[in-house]
N, C-alpha and C positions, 0 to 999 in steps of 0.2 A: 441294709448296708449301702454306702454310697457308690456310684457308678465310677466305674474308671474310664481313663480314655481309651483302652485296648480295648472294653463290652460295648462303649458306644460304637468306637469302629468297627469294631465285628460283627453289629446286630445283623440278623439278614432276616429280610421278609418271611412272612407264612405264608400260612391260606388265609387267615383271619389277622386283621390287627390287633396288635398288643400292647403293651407297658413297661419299659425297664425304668422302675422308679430309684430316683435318686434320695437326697433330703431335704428338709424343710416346705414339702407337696411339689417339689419340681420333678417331671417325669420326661422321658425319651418316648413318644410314639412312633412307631414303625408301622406304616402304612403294609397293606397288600402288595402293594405296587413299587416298593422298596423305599419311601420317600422317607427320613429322617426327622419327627418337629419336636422341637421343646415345646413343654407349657407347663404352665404351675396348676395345682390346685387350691382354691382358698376361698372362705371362706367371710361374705361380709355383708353386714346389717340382717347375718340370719340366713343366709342364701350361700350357696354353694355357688360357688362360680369357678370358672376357666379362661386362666389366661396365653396366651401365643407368643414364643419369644422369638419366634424363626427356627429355618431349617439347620438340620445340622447336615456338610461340616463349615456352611457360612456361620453359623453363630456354634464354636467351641463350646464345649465343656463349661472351662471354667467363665467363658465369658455371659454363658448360662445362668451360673447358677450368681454373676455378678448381679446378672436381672432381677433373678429371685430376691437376691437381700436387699433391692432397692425398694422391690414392691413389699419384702414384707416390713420398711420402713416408713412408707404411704399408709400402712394397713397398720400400722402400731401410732400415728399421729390420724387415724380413724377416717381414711383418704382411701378411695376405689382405685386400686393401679390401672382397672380395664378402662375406668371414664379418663383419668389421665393421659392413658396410651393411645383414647381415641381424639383427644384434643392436641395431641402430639402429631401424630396422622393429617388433621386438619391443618395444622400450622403449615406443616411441609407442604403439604399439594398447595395453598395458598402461598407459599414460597416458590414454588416449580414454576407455579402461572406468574410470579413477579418478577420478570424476564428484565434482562438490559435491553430487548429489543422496544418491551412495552413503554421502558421511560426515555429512550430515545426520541420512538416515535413521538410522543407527549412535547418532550424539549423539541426536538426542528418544528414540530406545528409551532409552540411558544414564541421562537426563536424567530422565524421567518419572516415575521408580520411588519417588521421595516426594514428588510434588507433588499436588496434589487433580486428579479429573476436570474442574473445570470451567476452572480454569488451562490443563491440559495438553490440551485443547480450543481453547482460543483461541489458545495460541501454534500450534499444529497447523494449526489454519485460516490462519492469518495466515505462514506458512512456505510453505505450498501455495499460496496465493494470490498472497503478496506477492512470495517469496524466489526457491522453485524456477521460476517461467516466465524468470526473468531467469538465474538460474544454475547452475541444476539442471541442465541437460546442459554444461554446460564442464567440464572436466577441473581437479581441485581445483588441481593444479600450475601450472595457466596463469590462476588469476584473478589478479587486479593490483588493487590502490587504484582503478585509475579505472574497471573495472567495479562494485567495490563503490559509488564515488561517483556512478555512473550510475543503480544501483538504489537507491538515500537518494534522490540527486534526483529521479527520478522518481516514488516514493510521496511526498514532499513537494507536488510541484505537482500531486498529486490534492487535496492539503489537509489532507492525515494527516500532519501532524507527529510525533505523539507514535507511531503507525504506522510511519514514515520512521525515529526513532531508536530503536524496539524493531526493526526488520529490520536494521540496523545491528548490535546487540550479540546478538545470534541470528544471524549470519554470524561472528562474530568467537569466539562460540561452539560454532560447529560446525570453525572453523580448530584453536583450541584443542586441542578431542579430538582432531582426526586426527591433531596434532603429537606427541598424547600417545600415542595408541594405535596408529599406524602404523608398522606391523614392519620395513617395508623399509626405514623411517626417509628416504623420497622428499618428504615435507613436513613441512619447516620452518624454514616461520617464518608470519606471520598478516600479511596484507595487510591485515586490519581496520583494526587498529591505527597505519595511516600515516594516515587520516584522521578525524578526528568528526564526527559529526553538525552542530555548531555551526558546522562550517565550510564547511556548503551552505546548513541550513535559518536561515532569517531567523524568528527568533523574531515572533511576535504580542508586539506591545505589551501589557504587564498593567494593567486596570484593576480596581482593587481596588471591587469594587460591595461593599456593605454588607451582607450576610447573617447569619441565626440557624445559631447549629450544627443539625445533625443533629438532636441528644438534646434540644431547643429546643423544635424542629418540631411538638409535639403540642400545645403549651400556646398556639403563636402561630395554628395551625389551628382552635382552639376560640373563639380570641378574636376572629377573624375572623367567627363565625357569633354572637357577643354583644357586636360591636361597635355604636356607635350610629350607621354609616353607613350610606345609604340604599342600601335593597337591590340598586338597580344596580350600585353600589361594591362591595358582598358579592360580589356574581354575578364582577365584573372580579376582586377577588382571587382569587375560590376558581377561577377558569380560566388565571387565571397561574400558579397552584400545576400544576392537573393539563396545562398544557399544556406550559408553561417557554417561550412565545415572548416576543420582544421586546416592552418597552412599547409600543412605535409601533406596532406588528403587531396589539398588540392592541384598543387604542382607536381603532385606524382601522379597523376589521373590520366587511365590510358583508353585508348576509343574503346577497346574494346568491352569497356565497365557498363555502356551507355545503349540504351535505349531510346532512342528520340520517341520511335514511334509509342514507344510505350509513356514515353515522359518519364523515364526513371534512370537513375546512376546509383547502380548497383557495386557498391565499394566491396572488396573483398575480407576474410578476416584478417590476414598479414601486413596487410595498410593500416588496420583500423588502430589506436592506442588501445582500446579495450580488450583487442584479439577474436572479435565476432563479427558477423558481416554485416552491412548497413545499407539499409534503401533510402537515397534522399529521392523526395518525387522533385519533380521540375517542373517549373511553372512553362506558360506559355515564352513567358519573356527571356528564362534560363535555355529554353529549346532555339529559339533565336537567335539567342551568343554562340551558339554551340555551333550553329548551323552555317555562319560566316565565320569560325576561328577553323570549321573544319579546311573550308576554304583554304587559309592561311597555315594549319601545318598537319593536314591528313596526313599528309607524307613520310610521320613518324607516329611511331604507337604512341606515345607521348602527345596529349594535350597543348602542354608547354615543354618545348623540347628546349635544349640548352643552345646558345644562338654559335656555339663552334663544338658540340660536340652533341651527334643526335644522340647517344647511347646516353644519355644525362639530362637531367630536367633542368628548368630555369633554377635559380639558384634561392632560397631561402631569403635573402635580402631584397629580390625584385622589387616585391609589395612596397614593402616597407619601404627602400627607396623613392619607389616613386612619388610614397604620400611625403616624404619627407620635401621631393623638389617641388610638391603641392602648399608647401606650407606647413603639413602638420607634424613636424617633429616634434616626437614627445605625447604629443596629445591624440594621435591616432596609428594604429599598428591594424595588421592582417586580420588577429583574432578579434581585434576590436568592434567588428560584424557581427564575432558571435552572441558580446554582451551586449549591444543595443537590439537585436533581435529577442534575446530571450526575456531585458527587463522591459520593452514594449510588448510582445504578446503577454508574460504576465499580468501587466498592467492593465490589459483589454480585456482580460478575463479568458483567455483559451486554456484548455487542461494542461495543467501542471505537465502531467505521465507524458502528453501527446510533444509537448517543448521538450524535457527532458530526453527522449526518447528520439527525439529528431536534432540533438546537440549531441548523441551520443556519451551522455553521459553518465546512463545504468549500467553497472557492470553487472553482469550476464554468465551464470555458471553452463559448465560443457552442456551440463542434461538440453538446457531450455536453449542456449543460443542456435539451436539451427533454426528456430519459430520466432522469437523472437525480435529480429530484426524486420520482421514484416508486421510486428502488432499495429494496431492502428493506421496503417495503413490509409483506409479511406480519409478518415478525418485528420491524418498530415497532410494528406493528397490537398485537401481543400485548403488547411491552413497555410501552406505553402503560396499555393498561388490567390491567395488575397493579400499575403505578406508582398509578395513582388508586385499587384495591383496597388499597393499602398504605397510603395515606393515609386512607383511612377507617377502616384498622384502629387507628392511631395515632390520631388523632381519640377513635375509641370507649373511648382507655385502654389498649391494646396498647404496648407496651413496643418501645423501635426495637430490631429482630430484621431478621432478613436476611429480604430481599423472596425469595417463594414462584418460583421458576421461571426462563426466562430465554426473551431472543430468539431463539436461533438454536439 
C-alpha cells in the first residue's frame, strides 16, 4: 500500500533500521538515530541499484515520489537516474565556485590596463566595499535583476546616489566580460540591464545656485581680500570658500562649536538641514580666520553676530551682498563655494563618500547618525587642508593645476 503523510510523520526510530515502502520501489528509511531518507529502488543494465532523493521533511512525500516518476522516466528511455544525479551534483558545485566575485576579479584585472592609478583605485575600493559583500559570493549564474535592484537600493538609502548608479554600471560590467570570455558559454545574458538606476533612486531636486567657474576662482579669491567689506564679511567669505558649508551653518556658528586646538567645528544636529551632527576639520588657514575674527566678536557666542543686535546673527544677505558690490551679481552667491569645491575635488579624483560626506549631503537614519558624522575623518582631515593649500596657491598667481595628493 502506498505511504501517507500521517506514517511518514509518525515514523519513529528503533533499535535497528528499517523500511516504510511506498510504490513504484520508492521507500522511507528511518535511521536508528531518527533521521528520515527517501530513496528508490531500481533496477538497470541488470544490476540492482539505489538511489537518494533527500531527507524527509525537506523533501515531502509527494515531492518524493515526483523524483521517482522522473527517474522512472530516465529508466524507460534506458538512462541511469543515479549517473544523471551525479552530473547534476557536478554541475551545481561547478556553479557554487562561479562566483560574481570570480568574474569581477577577471574584469578589474581586464579593465585596469589603460586607466590611471588613481581611477583604478576608486573603482577598486567602491567594488570591495560597495558590490562584492552583496554579491561576491552568489554564483554569477543565479543573480537576477532583483538582487542587483537590492544592491542600487541599498547604497542609495545610505545617500550615495551617484555611488548607487556607478555599482550599477560596474555589475553590469563585470556581466558583460563573463558573457564575453566564458568558455563554457554557462553565462549569457546580463541581469543588469532589465533594470536602471532611475528606476529606484529618486533623483535630488536641482538647484541651480550661481557659481564662478573654476578658471574664475583666482581673480574672485583676491577680490575677496580687496573688497571694501568689513572685515567680518572678508573673514565669512574666505571660510565659505575653505569650508563649503551652508550659509545658515555659517552665520549661525557659535564659539562654542569650535575647536581650534583640535582643528575641528563640530556643527550640532539642530543646525544641520539633515538633522545629524557634523565634523568639518579646519585647515591651518580656517584656524587663522578664526583666530583674528575671535579678536573682533568673542564678545558674543555668535561668530557673526548682527551689527545692532547681539542676540541675532548677521543677516542672510551679507554674503551675497557683498559679492554683489564685488561685481558678481548673478554669477556668484554664498553656496556657490560649495559647488566649485565639490566639482574640483571630483575632478582630482578624491573619494566620492569622503566629498559627499564633508558637504553634508548623506542623509543619515537615527540608528547610525550618532557614528556617522565622524566617518572618514582622517582622510577629510587631509583633504580639507590641501583644498585650502590649493587655494592659497591660486590666490598667489598659481595657474588652476590638479590639487597635490588625495584623501584616501
Amino acid at each position: 500500500m502506498a505511504l501517507t503523510d500521517i506514517q511518514v510523520k509518525n515514523a519513529k526510530p528503533k533499535g535497528k533500521a528499517y523500511k516504510l515502502s511506498d510504490a513504484g520501489g520508492l521507500f522511507l528509511f528511518v535511521a536508528p538515530a531518527g533521521g528520515k531518507l527517501w530513496r528508490l529502488a531500481y533496477r538497470f543494465d541488470g544490476k540492482q541499484k539505489t538511489l537518494s532523493f533527500g531527507a524527509y521533511p525537506t523533501i515531502t512525500l509527494l515531492e518524493a515520489r515526483t523524483k521517482r516518476d522522473q527517474a522512472k522516466k530516465l529508466l524507460a528511455n534506458d538512462q541511469d537516474p543515479s549517473e544523471l544525479s551525479k552530473l547534476d551534483k557536478a554541475e551545481k558545485q561547478a556553479n557554487n565556485a562561479n562566483t560574481f566575485e570570480l568574474w569581477a576579479n577577471r574584469w578589474l584585472a581586464h579593465w585596469r590596463v589603460d586607466k590611471s592609478p588613481r581611477h583604478v583605485d576608486i573603482i577598486s575600493r567602491r567594488l570591495a566595499t560597495n558590490v562584492l559583500p552583496a554579491l561576491g559570493a552568489l554564483p554569477i549564474l543565479d543573480i537576477t535583476a532583483v538582487n542587483i535592484a537590492s544592491l542600487v537600493r541599498g547604497i542609495a538609502g545610505r545617500g550615495a546616489l551617484d555611488v548607487a548608479t556607478s555599482a550599477h554600471q560596474t555589475v553590469s560590467q563585470v556581466f558583460r566580460y563573463a558573457i564575453a570570455n566564458d568558455t563554457t558559454a554557462r553565462v549569457t545574458r546580463n541581469p543588469a540591464t532589465d533594470i536602471k538606476p532611475s528606476d529606484i533612486i529618486q533623483s535630488r531636486p536641482v538647484v541651480n545656485q550661481a557659481r564662478v567657474d573654476i578658471k574664475d576662482l583666482p581673480v574672485l579669491l583676491r577680490a575677496i581680500d580687496t573688497s571694501d567689506a568689513i572685515v567680518i564679511t572678508r573673514i565669512a567669505m574666505k571660510l565659505m570658500a575653505l569650508t563649503f558649508v551652508r550659509t545658515n551653518e555659517l552665520i549661525g556658528a557659535e564659539w562654542g562649536e569650535f575647536d581650534l586646538e583640535a582643528k575641528q567645528w563640530r556643527i550640532s544636529a539642530e543646525r544641520m538641514k539633515m538633522k545629524t551632527p557634523h565634523i568639518v576639520p579646519l585647515a591651518t588657514q580656517a584656524v587663522e580666520l578664526l583666530t583674528t575674527l575671535r579678536a573682533q566678536t568673542g564678545w558674543s557666542k555668535f561668530l557673526f553676530p548682527h551689527r545692532h543686535d547681539p542676540n541675532k546673527t548677521m543677516s542672510n544677505n551679507t554674503i551675497l551682498q557683498a559679492l554683489k558690490r564685488m561685481g558678481y551679481q548673478g554669477t556668484m552667491t554664498g553656496h556657490g563655494f560649495r559647488g566649485i569645491a565639490s566639482t574640483a575635488l571630483h575632478e582630482q579624483g578624491y573619494a566620492h563618500e569622503h566629498i559627499e560626506l564633508q558637504l553634508a549631503h548623506a542623509p543619515r537614519n537615527a540608528t547610525s547618525a550618532a557614528y556617522n558624522h565622524a566617518l572618514y575623518l582622517q582622510p577629510r582631515t587631509v583633504m580639507m587642508q590641501q583644498w585650502a593649500d590649493y587655494l592659497d596657491e591660486l590666490k598667489a598667481g598659481a595657474k588652476v593645476i590638479a590639487i597635490t595628493g588625495k584623501s584616501a
